[in-house]
N, C-alpha and C positions, 0 to 999 in steps of 0.2 A: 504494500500500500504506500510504503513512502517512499520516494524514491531519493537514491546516491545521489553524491554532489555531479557525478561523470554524466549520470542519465538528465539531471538537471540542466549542464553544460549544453550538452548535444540536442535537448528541446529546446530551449532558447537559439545555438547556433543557427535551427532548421528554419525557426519561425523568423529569426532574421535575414534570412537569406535573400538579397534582392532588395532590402529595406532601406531607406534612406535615412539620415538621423531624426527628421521629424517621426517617422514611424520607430526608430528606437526607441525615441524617448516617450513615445505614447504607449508602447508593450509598456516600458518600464515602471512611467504613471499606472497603468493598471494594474500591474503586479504588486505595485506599490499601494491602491486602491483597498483590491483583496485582503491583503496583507491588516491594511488599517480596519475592514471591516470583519475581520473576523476578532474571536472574542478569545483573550486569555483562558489558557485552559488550567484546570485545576487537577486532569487528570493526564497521563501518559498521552497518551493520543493524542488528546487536543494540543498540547505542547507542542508535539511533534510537529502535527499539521501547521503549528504556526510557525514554527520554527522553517518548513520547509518552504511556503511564502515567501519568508524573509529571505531565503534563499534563491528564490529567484526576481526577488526585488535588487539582490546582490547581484544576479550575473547579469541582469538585463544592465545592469550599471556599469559591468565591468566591461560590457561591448561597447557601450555608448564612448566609455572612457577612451576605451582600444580606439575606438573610430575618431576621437577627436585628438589623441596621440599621434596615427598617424597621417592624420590629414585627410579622411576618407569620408564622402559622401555619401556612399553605397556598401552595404555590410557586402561580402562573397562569401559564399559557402567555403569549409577549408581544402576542399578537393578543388575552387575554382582560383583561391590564392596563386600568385605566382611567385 
């Protein structure tokens, strides 16, 4: 049910694929949305699940970051990188 930070990485990778920075940073807003609306958990679980959110509030952020590092307007997949 909850998934690795790797499986995390590679769904985020996919869905940016082709994206521009306005569209990163709107995943990211939303991840970020989620993230805000879901409710602290007081049991295993829900921890988790929120914890895994926060996690992809984190990588949708670490792309936007990646893309404004190195100067890039359009995310690529990493089989399209050169």
């Amino acid at each position: 049910m909850f998934e690795p930070e790797e499986v995390i990485r590679k769904n985020v990778q996919e869905k940016a694929a082709g994206l521009d920075r306005d569209g990163v940073s709107a995943q990211r807003r939303e991840a970020q949305r989620r993230y805000d609306a879901s409710m602290p958990g007081y049991c295993v679980e829900l921890v988790m699940r929120r914890e895994q959110l926060d996690d992809y509030v984190k990588e949708w952020q670490r792309v936007l970051d990646e893309m404004t590092e190195r100067g890039i307007e359009r995310f690529l997949p990493v089989d399209e990188k050169a």
